[in-house]
C-alpha positions as MATLAB code, in Angstrom:
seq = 'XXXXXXXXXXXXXXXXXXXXXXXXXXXXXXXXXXXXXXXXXXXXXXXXXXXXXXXXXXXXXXXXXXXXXXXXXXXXXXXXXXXXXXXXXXXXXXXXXXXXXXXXXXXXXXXXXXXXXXXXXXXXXXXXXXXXXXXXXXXXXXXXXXXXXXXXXXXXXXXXXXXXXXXXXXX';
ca = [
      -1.830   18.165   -2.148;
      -4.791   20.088   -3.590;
      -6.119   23.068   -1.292;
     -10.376   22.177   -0.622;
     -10.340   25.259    1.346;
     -12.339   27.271   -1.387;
      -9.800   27.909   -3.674;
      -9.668   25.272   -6.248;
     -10.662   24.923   -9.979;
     -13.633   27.478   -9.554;
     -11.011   30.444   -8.414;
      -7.371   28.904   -9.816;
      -8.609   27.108  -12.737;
      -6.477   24.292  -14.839;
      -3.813   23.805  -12.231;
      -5.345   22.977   -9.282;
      -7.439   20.735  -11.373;
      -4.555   18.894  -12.629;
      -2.820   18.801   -8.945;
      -5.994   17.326   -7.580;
      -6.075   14.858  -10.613;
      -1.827   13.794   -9.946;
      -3.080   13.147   -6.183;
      -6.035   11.342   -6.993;
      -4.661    9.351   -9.695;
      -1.474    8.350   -7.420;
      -3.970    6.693   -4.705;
      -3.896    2.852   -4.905;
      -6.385    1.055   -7.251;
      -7.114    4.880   -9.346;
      -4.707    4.693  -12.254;
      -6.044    0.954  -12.812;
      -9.978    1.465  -12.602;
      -9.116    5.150  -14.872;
      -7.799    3.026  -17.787;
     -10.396    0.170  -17.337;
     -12.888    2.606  -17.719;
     -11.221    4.334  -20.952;
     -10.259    0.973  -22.362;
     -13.482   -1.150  -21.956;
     -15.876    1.380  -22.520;
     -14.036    4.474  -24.072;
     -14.766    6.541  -20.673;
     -12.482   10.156  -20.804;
     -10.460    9.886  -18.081;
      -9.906   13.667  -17.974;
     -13.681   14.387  -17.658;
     -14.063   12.108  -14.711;
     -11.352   13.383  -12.944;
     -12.828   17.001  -13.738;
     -16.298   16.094  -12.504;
     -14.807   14.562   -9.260;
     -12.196   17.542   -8.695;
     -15.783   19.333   -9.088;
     -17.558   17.302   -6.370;
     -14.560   17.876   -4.069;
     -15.049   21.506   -4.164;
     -19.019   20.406   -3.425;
     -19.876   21.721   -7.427;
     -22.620   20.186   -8.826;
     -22.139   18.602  -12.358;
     -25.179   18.712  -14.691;
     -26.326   17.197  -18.161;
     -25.691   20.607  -20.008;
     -22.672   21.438  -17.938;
     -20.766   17.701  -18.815;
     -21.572   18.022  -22.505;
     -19.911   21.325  -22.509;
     -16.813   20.056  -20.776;
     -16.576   17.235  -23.282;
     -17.086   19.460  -26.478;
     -14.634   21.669  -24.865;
     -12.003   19.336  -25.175;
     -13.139   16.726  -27.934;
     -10.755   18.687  -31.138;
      -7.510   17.948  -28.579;
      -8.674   14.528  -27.946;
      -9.347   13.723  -31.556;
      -6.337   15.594  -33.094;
      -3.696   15.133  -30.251;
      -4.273   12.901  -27.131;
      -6.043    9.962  -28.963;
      -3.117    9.458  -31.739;
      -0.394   10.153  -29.559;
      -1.772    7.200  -26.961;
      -1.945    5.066  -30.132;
       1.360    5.686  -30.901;
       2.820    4.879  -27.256;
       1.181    1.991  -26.686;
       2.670    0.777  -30.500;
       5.719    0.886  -29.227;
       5.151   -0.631  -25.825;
       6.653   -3.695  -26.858;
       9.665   -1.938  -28.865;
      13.107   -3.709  -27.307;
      15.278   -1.371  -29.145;
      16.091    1.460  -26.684;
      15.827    4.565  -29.001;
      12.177    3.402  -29.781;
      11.680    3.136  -26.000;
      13.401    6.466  -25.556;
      11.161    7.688  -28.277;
       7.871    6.314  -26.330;
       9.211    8.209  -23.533;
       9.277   11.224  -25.242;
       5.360   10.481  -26.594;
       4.001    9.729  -22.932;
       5.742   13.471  -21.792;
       3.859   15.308  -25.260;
       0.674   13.566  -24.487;
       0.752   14.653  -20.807;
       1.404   17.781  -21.814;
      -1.715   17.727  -24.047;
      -3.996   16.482  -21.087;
      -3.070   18.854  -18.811;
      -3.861   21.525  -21.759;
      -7.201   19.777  -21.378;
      -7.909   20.018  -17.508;
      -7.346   23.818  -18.407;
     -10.147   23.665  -20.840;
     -12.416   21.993  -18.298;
     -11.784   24.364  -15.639;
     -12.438   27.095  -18.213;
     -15.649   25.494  -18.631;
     -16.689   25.706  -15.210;
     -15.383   29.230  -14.987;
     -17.349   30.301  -17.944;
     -20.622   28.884  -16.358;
     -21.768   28.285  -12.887;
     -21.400   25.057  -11.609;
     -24.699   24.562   -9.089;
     -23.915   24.557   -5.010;
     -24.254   21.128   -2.522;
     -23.041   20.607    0.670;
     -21.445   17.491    1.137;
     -18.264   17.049   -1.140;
     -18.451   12.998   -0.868;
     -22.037   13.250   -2.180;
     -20.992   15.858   -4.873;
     -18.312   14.152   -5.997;
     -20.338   10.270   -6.231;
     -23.143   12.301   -7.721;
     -20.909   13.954  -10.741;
     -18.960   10.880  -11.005;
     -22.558    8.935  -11.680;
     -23.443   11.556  -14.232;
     -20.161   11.247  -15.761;
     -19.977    7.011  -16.051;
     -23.770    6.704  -16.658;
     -23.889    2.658  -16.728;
     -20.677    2.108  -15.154;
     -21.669    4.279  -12.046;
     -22.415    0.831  -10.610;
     -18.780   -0.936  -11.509;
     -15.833   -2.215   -9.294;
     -13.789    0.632  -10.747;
     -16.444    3.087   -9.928;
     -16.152    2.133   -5.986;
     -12.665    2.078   -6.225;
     -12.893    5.913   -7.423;
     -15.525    6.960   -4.628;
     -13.249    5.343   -1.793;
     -10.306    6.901   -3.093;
     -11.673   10.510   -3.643;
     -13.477   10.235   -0.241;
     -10.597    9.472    1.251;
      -8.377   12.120   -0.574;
     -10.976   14.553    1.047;
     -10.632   13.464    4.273;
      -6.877   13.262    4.346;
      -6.807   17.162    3.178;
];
């Protein structure tokens, strides 16, 4: 379980951003409304968990700050993450098993490459000052409606706010 208690992606950087984003992402209803959100509208599901890690440390997401996480990590995404999803989900429907082994294999290297990216982000935050608030709920809603824009108001929105609110609480 990721530590709130002030030591987080601010002091530990990429790791405890990627254990809060295995926790988060392992609560009922999160790994569904994460790849809604990337498939119907192209959403980065790395930056959203990165702005709500941020909120659960009460860390303030801006304009300037979210445009620096995403250009941060937009030459892995383009060269690495996006063409190795592309290339799993080809061979979703693969029966043979070495093609299925193979997929396997893809899903680990493309893991690999996101949590190289929730290092990145957490660099980002490192290398500038994320601003102070004092509720982590209210953070965490507040980056996540920065980070979704439009879809701050969809089903898998609410299903993100319940389930980080309630990973807080449960810490």
């Amino acid at each position: 379980m990721w530590d709130y208690g002030g030591i987080g992606i601010t002091r530990q950087g990429g790791e405890s951003l990627w254990r809060f984003s295995l926790a988060l992402y392992a609560r009922p209803g999160v790994a569904a409304a994460l790849l809604a959100l990337q498939d119907r509208v192209g959403c980065d599901v790395n930056l959203i968990l990165f702005a709500l890690g941020l909120g659960a440390e009460a860390r303030a997401l801006d304009a300037p700050g979210l445009r620096a996480a995403a250009a941060a990590i937009a030459p892995l995404n383009t060269a690495i993450v996006h063409p190795l999803r592309r290339l799993r989900r080809e061979l979703k429907g693969a029966a043979e098993s070495d093609l299925q082994a193979l997929r396997r294999r893809i899903l680990n290297l493309e893991l690999a490459a996101e949590r190289q990216i929730q290092h990145r982000l957490a660099a980002t935050v490192m290398d500038r000052q994320a601003g102070s608030a004092t509720n982590r709920i209210a953070a965490a809603e507040s980056n996540l409606a920065l980070c979704l824009g439009e879809e701050a108001s969809s089903p898998e929105a609410d299903v993100l706010r319940q389930a980080v609110a309630a990973l807080m609480r449960a810490a």
